[in-house]
Structure formats: structure tokens, C-alpha cells
C-alpha positions in Angstrom: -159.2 -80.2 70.3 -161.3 -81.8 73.2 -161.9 -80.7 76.2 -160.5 -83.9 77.7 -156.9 -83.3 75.8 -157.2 -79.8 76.5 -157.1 -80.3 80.3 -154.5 -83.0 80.3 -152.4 -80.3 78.5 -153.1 -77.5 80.8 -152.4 -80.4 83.7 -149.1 -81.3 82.2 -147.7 -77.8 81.9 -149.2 -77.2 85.2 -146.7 -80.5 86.6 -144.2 -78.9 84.6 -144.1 -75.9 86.4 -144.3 -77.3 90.0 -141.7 -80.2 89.1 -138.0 -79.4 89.1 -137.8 -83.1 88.2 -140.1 -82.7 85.4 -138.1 -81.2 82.5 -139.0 -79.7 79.2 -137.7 -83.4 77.8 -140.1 -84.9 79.8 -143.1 -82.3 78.9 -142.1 -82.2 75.1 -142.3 -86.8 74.9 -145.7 -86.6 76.7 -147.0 -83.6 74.6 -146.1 -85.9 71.2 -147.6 -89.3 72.7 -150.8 -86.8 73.0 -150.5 -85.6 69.6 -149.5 -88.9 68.0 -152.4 -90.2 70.0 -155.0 -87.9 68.3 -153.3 -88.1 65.3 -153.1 -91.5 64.4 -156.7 -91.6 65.3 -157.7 -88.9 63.0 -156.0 -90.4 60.0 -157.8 -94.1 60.9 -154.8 -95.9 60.7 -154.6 -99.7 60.8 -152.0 -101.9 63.0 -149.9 -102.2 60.6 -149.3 -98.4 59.4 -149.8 -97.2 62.8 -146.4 -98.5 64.0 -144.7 -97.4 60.7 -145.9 -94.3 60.4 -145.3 -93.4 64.5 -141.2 -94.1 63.8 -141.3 -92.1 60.7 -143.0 -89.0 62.4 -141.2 -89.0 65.2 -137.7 -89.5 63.5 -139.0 -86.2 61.3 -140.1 -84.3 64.8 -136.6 -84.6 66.1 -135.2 -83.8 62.9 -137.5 -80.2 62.4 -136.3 -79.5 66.3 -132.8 -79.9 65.7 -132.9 -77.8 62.5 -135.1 -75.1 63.9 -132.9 -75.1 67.2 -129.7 -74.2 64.7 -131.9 -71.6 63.0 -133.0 -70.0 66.2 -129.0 -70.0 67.5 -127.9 -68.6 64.0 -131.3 -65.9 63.8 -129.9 -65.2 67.4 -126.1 -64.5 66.5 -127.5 -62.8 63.4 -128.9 -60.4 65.8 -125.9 -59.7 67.9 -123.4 -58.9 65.3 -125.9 -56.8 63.3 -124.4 -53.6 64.4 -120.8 -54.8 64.4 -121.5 -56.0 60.7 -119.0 -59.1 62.2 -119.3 -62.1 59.6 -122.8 -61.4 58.3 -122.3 -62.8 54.6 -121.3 -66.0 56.4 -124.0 -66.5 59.1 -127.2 -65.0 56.3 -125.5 -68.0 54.5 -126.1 -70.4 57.1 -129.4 -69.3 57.5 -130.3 -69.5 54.1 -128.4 -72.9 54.6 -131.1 -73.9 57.5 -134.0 -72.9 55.9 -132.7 -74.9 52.5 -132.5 -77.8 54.7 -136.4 -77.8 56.7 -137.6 -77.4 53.5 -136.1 -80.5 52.0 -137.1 -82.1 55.1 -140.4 -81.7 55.0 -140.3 -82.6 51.2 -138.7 -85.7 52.0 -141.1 -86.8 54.6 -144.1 -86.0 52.9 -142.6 -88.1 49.8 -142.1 -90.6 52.3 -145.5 -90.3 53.7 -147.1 -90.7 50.4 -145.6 -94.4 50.4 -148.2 -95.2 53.5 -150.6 -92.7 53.6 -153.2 -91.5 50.9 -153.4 -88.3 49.5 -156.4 -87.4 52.0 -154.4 -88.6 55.5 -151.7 -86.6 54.2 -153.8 -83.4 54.0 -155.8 -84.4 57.3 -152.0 -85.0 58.8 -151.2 -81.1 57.4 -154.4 -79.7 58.8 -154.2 -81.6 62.1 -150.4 -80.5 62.5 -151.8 -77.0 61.6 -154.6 -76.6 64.1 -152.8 -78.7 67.1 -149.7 -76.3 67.0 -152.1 -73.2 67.4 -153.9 -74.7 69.9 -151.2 -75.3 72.0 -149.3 -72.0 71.4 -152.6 -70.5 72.7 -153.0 -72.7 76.0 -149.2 -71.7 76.7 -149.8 -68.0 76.3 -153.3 -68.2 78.5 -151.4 -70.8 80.9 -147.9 -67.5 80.7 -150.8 -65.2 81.4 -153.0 -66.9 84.2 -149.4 -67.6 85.6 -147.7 -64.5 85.7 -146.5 -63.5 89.3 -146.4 -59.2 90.4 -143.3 -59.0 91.9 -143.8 -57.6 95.5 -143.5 -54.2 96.2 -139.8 -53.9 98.2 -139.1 -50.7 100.1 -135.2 -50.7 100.4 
């Protein structure tokens, strides 16, 4: 990634962090105009895919969100009735269920991908996705680290 988009990144979450009024909403729509920005870029797209192919990654982005934010509340309540052994075979199965259903996801949008991009956008799409994500998991661990805050020493 550039060193342009790299400091607008560490400038956003830098807002974010400052602004009460700026909320993870807010952060998460700019962060995908960046990446959509990059991304259409990369894959050379004309005016006319450009706008198709924008609606159909973004419907898919909210889609994977949604799903992984049910699969992160299930893992979670997975967790908590570990010990109890409290409804297990139903919450593995749902799960299971989630995991089922990013799977077809994906599937479906890469099928549906294949219908405006070529076989080499699609694997430059992957790659970009790939690299882009670890990139940015790696500015927001540096930014968690440069950030972190001692708590004062209170004699009480």
C-alpha cells in the first residue's frame, strides 16, 4: 500500500479516536471508499464496470459483516456455556450453519464476479483483498500500540 493511503489511514483512525462524533460507521464507509478506490484502480476497470461492480462489492461487504457479526456472537455464546454444557449441539449447529452460509457467499459473488470481471481481475481482486486486510490489521495494532495509555500510579 502507498505511503499516501497509509497516512490517510493512520489520519482517519487517528479522527476516530479524538471524535466522539466520528463513529466506527463513519470510519468503516471511509475505510471502503479507500479500498474501493485502490481497488477499482488495480483491476483497470472501465466506466461502465466500475459502477457495477462497486454495488455488487459493497452489497457482498455488508453481507460478510453481518454473517461474521452472527458468527462472532454465536463463537461468543459458544464460549460461555462451554462449562455449563447449556445447549451446545444447538449453537455448534449454528455455527456450522454460519460458516455454511460465508462460504456460499463468497461462492456466489465470485460466480457473480465472473459475469464482469476476467479470470485475472478476479485473482488481482483476491490478492488485493488479501494484502489490504493485512495491511490494515497491522496499522491498527501499531496505531493500539503507539496509543496505549499507563494508567497513573494512584496512591489511595
Amino acid at each position: 500500500m502507498g505511503k499516501k493511503y497509509k497516512l490517510m489511514l493512520l489520519l482517519l483512525l487517528f479522527a476516530a479516536s479524538l471524535s466522539p462524533v466520528y463513529s466506527q460507521d463513519d470510519f468503516r464507509e471511509k475505510l471502503q471508499e479507500i479500498k474501493l478506490e485502490k481497488l477499482t484502480k488495480k483491476l483497470d476497470l472501465d466506466e461502465t464496470t466500475k459502477p457495477v461492480f462497486t454495488d455488487k462489492y459493497k452489497t457482498f461487504s455488508e453481507d460478510m459483516r453481518e454473517l461474521n457479526r452472527k458468527r462472532a456472537k454465536t463463537y461468543k455464546l459458544m464460549t460461555e456455556n462451554i462449562e455449563s454444557g447449556n445447549g451446545l449441539d444447538s449453537i455448534v449447529n449454528q455455527l456450522l450453519d454460519y460458516e455454511n452460509q460465508i462460504e456460499a457467499r463468497r461462492d456466489d459473488f465470485i460466480a457473480d464476479m465472473k459475469t464482469i470481471l476476467s479470470a485475472k481481475q478476479i485473482a488481482k481482486m483476491i490478492v488485493f483483498e488479501r494484502k489490504f486486510n493485512n495491511e490494515i490489521k497491522k496499522l491498527l495494532k501499531q496505531y493500539q500500540k503507539d496509543n496505549k495509555k499507563e494508567k497513573p500510579f494512584r496512591d489511595n
